[in-house]
C-alpha positions as CSV (number, residue, x, y, z in Angstrom):
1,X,122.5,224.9,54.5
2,X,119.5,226.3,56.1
3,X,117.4,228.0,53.5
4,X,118.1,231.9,53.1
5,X,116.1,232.2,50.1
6,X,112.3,231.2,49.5
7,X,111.2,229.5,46.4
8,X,109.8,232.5,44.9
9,X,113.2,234.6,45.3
10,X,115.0,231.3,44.0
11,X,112.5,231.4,40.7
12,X,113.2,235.3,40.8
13,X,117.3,234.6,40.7
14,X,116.5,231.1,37.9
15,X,114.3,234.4,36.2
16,X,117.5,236.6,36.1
17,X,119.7,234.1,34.7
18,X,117.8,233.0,32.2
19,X,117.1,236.2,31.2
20,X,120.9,237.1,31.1
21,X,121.8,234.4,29.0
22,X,119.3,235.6,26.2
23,X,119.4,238.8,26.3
24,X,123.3,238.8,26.2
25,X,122.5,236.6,22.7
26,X,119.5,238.3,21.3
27,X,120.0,241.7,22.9
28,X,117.5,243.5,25.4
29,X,117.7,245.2,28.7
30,X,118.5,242.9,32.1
31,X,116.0,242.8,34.4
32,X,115.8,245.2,36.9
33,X,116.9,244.3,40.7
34,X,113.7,244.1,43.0
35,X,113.4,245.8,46.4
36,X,113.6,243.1,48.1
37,X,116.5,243.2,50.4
38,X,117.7,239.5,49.9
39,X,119.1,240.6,47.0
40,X,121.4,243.1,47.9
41,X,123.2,241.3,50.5
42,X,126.5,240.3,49.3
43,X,126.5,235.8,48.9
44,X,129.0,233.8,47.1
45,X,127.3,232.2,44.2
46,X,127.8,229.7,41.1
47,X,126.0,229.2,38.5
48,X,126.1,225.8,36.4
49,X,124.7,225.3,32.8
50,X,124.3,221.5,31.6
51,X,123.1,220.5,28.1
52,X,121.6,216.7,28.4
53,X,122.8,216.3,32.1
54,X,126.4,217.4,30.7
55,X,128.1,220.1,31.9
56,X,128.3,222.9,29.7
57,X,129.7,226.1,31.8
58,X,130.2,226.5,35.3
59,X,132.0,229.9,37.4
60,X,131.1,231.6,40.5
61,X,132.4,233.0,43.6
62,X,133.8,231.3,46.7
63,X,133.6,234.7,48.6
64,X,130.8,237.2,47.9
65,X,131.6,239.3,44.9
66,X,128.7,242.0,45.1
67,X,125.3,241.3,46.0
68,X,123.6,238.4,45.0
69,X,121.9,239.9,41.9
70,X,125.3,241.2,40.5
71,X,127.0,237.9,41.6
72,X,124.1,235.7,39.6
73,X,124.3,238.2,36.6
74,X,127.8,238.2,36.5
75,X,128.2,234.1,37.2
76,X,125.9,233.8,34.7
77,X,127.8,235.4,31.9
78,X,131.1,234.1,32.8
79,X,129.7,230.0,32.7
80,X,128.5,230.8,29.3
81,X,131.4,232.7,27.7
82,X,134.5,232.1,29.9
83,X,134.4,228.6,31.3
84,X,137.9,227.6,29.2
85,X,136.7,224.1,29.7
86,X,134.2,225.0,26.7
87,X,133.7,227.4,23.6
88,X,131.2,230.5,24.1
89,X,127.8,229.5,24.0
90,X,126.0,229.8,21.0
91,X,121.9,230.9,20.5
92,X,121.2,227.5,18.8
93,X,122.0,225.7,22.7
94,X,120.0,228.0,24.9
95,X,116.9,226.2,24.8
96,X,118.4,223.3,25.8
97,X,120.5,224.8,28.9
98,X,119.4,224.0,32.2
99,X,120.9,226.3,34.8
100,X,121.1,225.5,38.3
101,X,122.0,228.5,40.9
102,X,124.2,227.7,44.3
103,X,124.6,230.3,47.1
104,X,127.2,229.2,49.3
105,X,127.8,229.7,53.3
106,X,130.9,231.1,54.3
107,X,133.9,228.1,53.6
108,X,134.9,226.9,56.8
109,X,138.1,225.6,57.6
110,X,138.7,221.6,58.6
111,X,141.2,220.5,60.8
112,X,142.4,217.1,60.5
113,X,144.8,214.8,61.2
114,X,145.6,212.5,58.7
115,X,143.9,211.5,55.2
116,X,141.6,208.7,57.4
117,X,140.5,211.7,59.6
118,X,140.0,214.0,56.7
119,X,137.6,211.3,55.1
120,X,135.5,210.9,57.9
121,X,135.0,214.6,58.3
122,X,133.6,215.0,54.8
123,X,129.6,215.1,54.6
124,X,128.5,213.7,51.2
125,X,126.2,215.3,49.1
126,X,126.0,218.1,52.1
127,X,129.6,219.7,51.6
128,X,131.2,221.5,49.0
129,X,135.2,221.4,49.5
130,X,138.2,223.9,48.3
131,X,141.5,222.4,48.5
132,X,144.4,224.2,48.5
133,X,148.3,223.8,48.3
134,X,150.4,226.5,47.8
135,X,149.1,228.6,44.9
136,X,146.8,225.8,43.3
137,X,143.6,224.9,44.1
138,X,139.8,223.9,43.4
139,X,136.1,223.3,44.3
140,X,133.6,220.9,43.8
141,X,130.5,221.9,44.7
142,X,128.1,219.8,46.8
143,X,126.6,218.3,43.9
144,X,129.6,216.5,42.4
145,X,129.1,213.6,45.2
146,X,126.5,212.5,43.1
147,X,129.0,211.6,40.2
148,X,131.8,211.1,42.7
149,X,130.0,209.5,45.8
150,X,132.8,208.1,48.3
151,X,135.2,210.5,49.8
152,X,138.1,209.0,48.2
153,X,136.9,209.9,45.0
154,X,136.0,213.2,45.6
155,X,139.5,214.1,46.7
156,X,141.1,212.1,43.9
157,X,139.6,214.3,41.4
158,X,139.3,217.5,43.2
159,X,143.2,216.8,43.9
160,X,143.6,216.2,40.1
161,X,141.3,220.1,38.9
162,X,143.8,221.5,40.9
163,X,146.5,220.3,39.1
164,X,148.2,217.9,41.5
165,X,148.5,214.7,41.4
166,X,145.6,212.7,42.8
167,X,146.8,211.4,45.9
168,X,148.0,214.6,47.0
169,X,145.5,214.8,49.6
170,X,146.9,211.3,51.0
171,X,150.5,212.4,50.9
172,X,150.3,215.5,52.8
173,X,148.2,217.8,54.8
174,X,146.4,220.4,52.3
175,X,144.3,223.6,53.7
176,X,141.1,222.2,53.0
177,X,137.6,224.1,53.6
178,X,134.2,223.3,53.4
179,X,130.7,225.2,52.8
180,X,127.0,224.0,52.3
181,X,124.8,225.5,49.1
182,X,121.1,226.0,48.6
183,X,120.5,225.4,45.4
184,X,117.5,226.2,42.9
185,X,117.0,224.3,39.6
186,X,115.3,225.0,36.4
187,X,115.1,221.1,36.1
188,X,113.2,220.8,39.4
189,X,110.9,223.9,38.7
């Protein structure tokens, strides 16, 4: 995704959610929004706290949920204290969480004709992916080709957080979407 955000607005939002995280432990007043108008458009966002390279809370928004500033605030607080996946995190682990920040383009849908087709319309480590069937459904970000690098994967997994079984997505035709992120890290600051 072509960069919407400059680094300095990136460190700004990496600033925010840092700063979210301790004050929602230690106490304090959040940061205030800046002027600039970048972050009062309304994005999708997700926000993704790893301990060690482990995931250790990650929740956002596939459409925008507010502006950006409420959506990183708000993303921020819910990968910390309401991923189910995980207990609330505690003071003693924030010096060790790394967050990473994901704005996301609007999902776009893929029309495909078969599971071959669908595989060869997938973009590693460029796409992110919803898959849907009926009411269930899940995302993997961009990112997760780098633990799940061949298509196959990806959709045997994704097929599996959604709670279906993992060759679903060979089986039938799910609604399946894509988007692109640009990401900021606190590892690659």
């Amino acid at each position: 995704m072509e960069g919407l955000l400059d680094a300095g607005q990136g460190r700004i939002l990496l600033e925010l959610a840092r700063k979210t995280l301790e004050n929602s432990l230690t106490g304090g007043e959040l940061p205030q929004q800046p002027d600039d108008p970048v972050f009062h458009c309304e994005m999708a966002t997700f926000i993704t706290l790893k301990i060690s390279g482990n995931l250790r809370g990650c929740i956002g928004n596939l459409v925008p949920a507010g502006t950006l500033w409420e959506g990183i605030r708000n993303n921020t607080l819910n990968a910390a204290f309401h991923d189910q996946r995980f207990p609330p995190l505690k003071a003693g682990e924030l010096q060790r969480v790394h967050i990473d920040i994901s704005i996301l383009s609007p999902p776009q849908p893929i029309d495909y004709e078969n599971s071959n087709d669908l595989q060869s319309r997938l973009r590693p480590e460029f796409d992110g992916v919803i898959l849907r069937d009926g009411w269930r459904s899940a995302t993997f970000l961009p990112q997760v080709w780098q633990q799940l690098p061949s298509p196959d994967q990806f959709l045997n997994n994704l097929c599996l957080k959604a709670g279906l079984p993992e060759q679903s997505w060979r089986e039938k035709r799910l609604a399946i979407e894509t988007y692109q992120v640009q990401c900021f890290s606190e590892e690659k600051l």
